[in-house]
C-alpha positions in Angstrom: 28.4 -21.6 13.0 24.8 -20.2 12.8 23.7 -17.1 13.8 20.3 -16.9 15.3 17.2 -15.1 13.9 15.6 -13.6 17.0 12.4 -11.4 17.1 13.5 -8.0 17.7 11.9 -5.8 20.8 9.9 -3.0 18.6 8.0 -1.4 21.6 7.7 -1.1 25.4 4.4 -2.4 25.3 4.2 -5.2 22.7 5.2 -8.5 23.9 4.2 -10.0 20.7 4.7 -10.4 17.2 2.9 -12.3 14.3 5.4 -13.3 11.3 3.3 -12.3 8.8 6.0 -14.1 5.9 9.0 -15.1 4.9 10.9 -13.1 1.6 13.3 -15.8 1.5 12.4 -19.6 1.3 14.4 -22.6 3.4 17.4 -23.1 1.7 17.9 -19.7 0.1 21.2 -18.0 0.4 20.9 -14.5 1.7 23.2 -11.2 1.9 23.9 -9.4 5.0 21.3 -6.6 5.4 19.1 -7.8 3.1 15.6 -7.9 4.2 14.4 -11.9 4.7 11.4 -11.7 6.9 8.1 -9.1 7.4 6.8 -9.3 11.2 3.3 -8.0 12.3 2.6 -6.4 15.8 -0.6 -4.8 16.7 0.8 -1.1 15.4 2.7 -1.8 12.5 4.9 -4.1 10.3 8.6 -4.6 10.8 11.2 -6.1 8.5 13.7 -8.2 9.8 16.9 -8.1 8.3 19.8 -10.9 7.9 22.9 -9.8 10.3 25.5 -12.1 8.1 25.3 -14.0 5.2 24.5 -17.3 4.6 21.9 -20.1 3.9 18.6 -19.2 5.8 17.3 -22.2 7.8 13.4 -21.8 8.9 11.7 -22.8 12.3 8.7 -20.5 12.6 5.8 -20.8 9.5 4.2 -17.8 8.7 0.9 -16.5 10.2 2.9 -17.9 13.7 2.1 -15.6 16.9 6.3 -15.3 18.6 7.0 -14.4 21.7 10.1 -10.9 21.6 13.4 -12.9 21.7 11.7 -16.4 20.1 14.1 -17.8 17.6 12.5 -17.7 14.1 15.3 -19.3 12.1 18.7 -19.2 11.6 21.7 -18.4 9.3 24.7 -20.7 8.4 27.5 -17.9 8.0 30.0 -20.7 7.5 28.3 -22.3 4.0 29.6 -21.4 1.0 27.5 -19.1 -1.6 26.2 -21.6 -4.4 27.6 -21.3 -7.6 25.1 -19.1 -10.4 23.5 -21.2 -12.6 22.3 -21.3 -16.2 26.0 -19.8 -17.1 26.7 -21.2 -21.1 30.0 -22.3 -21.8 31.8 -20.6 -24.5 31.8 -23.9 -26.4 28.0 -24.5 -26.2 27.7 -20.4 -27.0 30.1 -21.0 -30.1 28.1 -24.5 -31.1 25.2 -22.4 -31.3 26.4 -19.6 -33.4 27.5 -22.2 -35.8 24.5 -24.0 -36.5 23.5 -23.9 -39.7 20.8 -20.9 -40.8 18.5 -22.9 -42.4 18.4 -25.4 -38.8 17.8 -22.0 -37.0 14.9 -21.0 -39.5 13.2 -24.5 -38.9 13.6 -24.3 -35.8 12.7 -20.1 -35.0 9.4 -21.0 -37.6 8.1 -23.9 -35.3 8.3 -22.2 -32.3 6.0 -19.4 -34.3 3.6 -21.8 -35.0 3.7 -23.6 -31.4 3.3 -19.8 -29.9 0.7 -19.5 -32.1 -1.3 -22.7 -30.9 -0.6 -21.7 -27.8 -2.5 -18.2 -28.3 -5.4 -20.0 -30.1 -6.1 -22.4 -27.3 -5.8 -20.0 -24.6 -8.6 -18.1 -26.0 -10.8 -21.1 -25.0 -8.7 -22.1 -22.3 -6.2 -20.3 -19.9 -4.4 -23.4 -18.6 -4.4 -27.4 -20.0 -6.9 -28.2 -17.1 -10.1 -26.4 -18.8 -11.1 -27.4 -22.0 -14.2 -26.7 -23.9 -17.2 -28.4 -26.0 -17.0 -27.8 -29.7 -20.2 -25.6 -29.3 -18.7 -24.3 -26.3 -15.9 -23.1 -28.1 -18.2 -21.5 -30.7 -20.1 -19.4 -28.3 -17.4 -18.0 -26.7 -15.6 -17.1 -30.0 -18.8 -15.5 -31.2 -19.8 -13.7 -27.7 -16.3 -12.6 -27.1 -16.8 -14.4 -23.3 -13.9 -14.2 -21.3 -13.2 -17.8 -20.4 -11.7 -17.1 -17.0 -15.4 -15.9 -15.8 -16.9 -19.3 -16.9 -17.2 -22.0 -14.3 -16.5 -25.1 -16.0 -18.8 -27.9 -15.1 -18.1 -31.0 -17.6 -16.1 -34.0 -17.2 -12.5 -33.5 -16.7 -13.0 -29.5 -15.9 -14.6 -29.3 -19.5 -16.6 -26.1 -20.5 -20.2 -26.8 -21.4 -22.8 -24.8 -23.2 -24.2 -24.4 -20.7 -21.7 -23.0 -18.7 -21.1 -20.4 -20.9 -25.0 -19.6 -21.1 -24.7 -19.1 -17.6 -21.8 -16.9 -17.5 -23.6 -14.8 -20.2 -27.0 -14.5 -17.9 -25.1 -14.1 -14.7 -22.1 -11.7 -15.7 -21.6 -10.1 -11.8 -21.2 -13.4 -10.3 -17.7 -13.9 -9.3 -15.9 -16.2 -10.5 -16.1 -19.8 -9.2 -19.2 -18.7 -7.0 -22.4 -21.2 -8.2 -25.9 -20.2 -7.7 -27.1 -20.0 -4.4 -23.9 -20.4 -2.7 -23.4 -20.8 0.8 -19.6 -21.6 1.6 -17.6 -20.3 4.6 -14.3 -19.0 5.0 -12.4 -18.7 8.2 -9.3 -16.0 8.9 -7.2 -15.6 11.9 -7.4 -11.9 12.7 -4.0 -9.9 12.6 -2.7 -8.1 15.6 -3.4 -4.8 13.9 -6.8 -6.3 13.2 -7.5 -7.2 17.2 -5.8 -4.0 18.1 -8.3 -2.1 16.2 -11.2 -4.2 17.6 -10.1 -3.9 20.5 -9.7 -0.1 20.5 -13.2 0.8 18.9 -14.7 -1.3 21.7 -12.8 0.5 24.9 -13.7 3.7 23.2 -17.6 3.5 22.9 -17.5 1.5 26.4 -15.1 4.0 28.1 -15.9 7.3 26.4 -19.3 9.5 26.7 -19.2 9.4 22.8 -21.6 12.6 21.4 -22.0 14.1 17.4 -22.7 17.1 16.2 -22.7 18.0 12.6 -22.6 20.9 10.2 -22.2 20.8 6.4 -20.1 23.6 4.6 -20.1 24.9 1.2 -17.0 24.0 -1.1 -16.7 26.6 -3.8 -14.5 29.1 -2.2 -11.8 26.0 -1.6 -12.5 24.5 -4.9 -12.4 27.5 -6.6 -8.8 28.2 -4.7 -7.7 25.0 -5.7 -8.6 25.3 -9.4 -6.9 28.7 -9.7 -3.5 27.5 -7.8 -3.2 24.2 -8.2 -0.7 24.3 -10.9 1.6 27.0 -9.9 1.4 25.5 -6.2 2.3 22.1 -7.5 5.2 23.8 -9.8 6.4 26.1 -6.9 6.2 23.3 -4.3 6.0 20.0 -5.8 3.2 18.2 -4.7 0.0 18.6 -5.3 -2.7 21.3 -3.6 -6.2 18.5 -1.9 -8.4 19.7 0.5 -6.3 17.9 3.9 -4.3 20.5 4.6 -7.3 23.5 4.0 -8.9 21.0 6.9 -6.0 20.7 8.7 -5.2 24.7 9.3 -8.8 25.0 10.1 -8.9 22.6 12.9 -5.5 23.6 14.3 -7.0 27.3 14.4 -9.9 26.2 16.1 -8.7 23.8 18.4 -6.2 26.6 20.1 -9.9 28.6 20.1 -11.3 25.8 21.9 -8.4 23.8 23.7 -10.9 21.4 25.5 -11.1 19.6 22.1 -7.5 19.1 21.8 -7.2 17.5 25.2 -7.5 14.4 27.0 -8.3 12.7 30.6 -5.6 11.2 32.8 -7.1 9.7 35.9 -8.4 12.5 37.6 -6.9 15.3 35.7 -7.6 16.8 31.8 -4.3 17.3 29.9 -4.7 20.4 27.6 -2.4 20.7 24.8 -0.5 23.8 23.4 0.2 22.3 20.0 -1.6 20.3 17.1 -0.7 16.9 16.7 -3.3 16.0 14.0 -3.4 12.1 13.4 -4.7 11.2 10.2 -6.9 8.0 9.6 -5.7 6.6 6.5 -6.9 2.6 5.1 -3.6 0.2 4.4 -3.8 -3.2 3.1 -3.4 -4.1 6.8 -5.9 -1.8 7.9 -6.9 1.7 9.2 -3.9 3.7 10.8 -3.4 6.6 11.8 -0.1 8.2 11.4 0.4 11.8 13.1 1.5 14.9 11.7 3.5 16.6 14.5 3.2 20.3 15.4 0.6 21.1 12.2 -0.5 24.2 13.6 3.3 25.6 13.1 3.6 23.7 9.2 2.7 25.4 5.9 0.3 24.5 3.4 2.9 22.4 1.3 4.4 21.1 4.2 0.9 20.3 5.6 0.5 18.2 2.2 4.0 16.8 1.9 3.3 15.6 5.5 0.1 13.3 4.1 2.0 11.9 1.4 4.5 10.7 2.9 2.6 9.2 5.4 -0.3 7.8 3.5 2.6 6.0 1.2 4.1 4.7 4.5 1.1 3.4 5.4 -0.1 2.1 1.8 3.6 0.0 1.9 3.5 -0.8 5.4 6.7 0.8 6.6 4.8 3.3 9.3 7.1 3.4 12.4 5.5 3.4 16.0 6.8 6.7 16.2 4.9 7.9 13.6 2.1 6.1 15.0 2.0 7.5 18.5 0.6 10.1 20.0 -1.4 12.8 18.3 -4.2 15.0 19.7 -7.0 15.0 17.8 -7.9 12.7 14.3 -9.1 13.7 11.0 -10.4 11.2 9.4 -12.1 11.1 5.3 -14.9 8.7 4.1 -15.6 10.7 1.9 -12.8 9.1 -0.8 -14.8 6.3 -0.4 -17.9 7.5 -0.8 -20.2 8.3 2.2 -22.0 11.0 2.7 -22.6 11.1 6.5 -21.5 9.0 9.4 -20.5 9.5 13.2 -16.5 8.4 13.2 -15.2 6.9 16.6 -13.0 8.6 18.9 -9.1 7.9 19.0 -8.6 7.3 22.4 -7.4 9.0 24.8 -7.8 11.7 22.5 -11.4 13.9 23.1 -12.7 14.1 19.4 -12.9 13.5 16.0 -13.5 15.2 12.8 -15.4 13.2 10.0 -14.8 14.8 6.2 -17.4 13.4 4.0 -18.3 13.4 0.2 -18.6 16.1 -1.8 -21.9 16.5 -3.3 -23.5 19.2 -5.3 -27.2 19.9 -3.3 -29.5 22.7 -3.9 -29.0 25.4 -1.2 -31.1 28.3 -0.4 -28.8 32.0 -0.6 -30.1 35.5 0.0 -33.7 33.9 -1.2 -33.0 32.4 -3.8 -32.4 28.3 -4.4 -28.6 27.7 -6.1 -26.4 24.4 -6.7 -23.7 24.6 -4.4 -20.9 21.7 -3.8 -21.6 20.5 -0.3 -20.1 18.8 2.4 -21.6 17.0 5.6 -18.9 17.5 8.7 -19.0 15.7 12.3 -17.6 15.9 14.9 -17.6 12.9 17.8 -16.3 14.1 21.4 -16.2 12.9 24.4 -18.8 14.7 26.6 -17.0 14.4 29.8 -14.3 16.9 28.7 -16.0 18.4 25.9 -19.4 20.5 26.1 -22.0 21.2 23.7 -21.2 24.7 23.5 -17.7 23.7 22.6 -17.9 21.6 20.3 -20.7 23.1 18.6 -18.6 26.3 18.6 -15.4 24.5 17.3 -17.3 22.9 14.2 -18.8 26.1 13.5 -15.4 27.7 13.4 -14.3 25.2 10.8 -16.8 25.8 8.7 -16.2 29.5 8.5 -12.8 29.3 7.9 -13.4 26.5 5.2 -15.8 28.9 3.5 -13.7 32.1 3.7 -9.6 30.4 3.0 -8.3 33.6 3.3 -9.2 33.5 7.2 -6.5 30.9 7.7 -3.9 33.3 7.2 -4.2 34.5 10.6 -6.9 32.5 12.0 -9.6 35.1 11.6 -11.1 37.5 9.2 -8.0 39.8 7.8 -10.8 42.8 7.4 -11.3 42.6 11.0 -7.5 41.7 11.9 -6.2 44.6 10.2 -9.2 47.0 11.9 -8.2 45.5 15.5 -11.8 44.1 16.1 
């Protein structure tokens, strides 16, 4: 009897899946529960996991768009598990304890030397197909190339002088790339891909997308972190960055100014009462962005617990929809990767975005005088139809004072002026 392998339903609205591939090959035997299939929707990626086991049969290839409920293989449950091979008999284990030493030397000492060859030739070449010219040889001995950035050109896939000239005057080309090269390469997009593209599009068109920035100085938050990081890592095991001093900030400010942490619904604006921050974070599969529920009620540790658990999520591909959905307003950080400014898209239906950038040290002016000060650039995109200038001026401007003052996001405010009642 076989037992069918049927996409799973893993959303309301997703009525397709892409099987991104298959862990197990046709043929294989596989154990109940263990994982034999990854599947790709336009959210996230799903595992698929064998309900009996058996030998796994295949019908869909990978990169194949399936339909919820189309069969993708099968399992035979009634086969019997293949025996284990490459078992040694106690005779052939006791036939080779008794060969004789000196058959064992000769035999231990040409395996040295054919090692050995092996090593010498793979300095030229790294598999039998590439071979090089005597002088060939020479140069790259003497240069210290490495032969796996030289494009071979002879007969046969030989390396040429020349080749190796080449590799030495042109040492960012990438490998297998000639001069001047103009070949194409064509990918089917992923559904997370499409999804993405598809969102970024509906938000420019649908949204009246505005940015206003700000930049704020670092030290008081780097100095904080320098000071505590140890003890807070010790005391709380994980480590003390600068998302959850960003975090606290916006959730204070976003209660200030509610109209940023809200959203349209036809003819109506939906104003939340709590901070559901959704962090953009880059996967292998692309950018997500996982929520972190309720931040305005979470701790600084649990703020930071929160990110690492997600960003590993995401990094592995094992985010949930649930962890996906939702969220009222999105941080999001290019500055990891570098970039000093930009104007980040909305997360619809959400009403705005904050932008973290890189971290620069710039010459400021302060009380007169011109000082080096570690600088950040900060945007904010909103949509102006619920959003206005006012507000979301105000709101960026309220991050920025509690980033430069940390101890305000004890209480969301300045404790000298909390604890005077102003």
């Amino acid at each position: 009897m076989s037992i069918e392998i049927k996409v799973p339903s893993v959303g309301e609205s997703i009525n397709e899946v892409t099987l991104n591939k298959w862990l197990k090959k046709e043929g294989d035997w596989v154990d109940r529960d263990e994982v034999i299939a990854e599947l790709e929707s336009e959210k996230a990626t799903f595992e698929i996991n064998a309900e009996k086991a058996g030998i796994l049969h295949i019908n869909a290839k990978e990169n194949d768009t399936l339909k919820i409920g189309d069969i993708a293989g099968s399992i035979d449950d009634q086969a019997e598990k293949p025996a284990i091979e490459g078992k040694v008999s106690g005779k052939a284990k006791k036939d080779s304890i008794s060969a004789e030493p000196s058959t064992i030397q000769k035999q231990t000492s040409a395996k040295k030397k054919e090692e050995a060859a092996e090593t010498i030739v793979e300095t030229v070449s790294p598999n039998q197909d590439i071979k090089a010219t005597p002088v060939a040889a020479a140069i790259l001995a003497d240069k210290k190339v490495d032969v796996k950035k030289v494009v071979p050109s002879g007969s046969n896939g030989r390396i040429t002088k020349h080749d190796v000239l080449d590799a030495i005057s042109n040492p960012g080309r990438a490998l297998g790339k000639g001069l001047f090269s103009r070949e194409e390469k064509t990918e089917k997009m992923s559904n997370l891909r499409r999804t993405i593209s598809r969102r970024l599009v509906e938000a420019k068109n649908s949204t009246a997308m505005l940015t206003t920035f700000n930049e704020v100085d670092m030290s008081a938050i780097i100095n904080l972190r320098t000071k505590f990081k140890e003890v807070f890592k010790k005391q709380h095991e994980v480590n003390l960055g600068f998302m959850s001093f960003f975090t606290k900030a916006c959730c204070f400010a976003l209660q200030e100014w509610p109209a940023v942490n809200a959203r349209i619904d036809g003819d109506n604006i939906i104003y939340y009462d709590y901070c559901d921050i959704s962090i953009a974070v880059s996967s292998p599969k692309g950018l997500v962005v996982p929520v972190i529920r309720n931040a305005e009620s979470l701790s600084m540790a649990q703020i930071e617990k929160e990110v690492v658990q997600l960003a590993t999520k995401a990094k592995e591909s094992k985010l949930t929809i649930e962890e996906m959905t939702g969220g009222t307003f999105t941080i999001t950080n290019g500055g990891i990767f570098g970039s000093l400014m930009s104007t980040p898209i909305i997360n619809i239906p959400q009403s705005a975005i904050l932008g973290m950038h890189n971290i620069v040290e710039r010459p400021v002016a302060e009380k007169g005088q011109v000082v080096i000060k570690p600088m950040m650039y900060l945007a904010v995109s909103y949509d102006h139809r619920i959003v206005d200038g006012r507000e979301s001026v105000s709101f960026l401007v309220r991050v920025k004072e509690m980033l430069e003052n940390p101890a305000q996001l004890l209480f969301g405010k300045d404790p000298v002026k909390t604890l005077l009642e102003l």
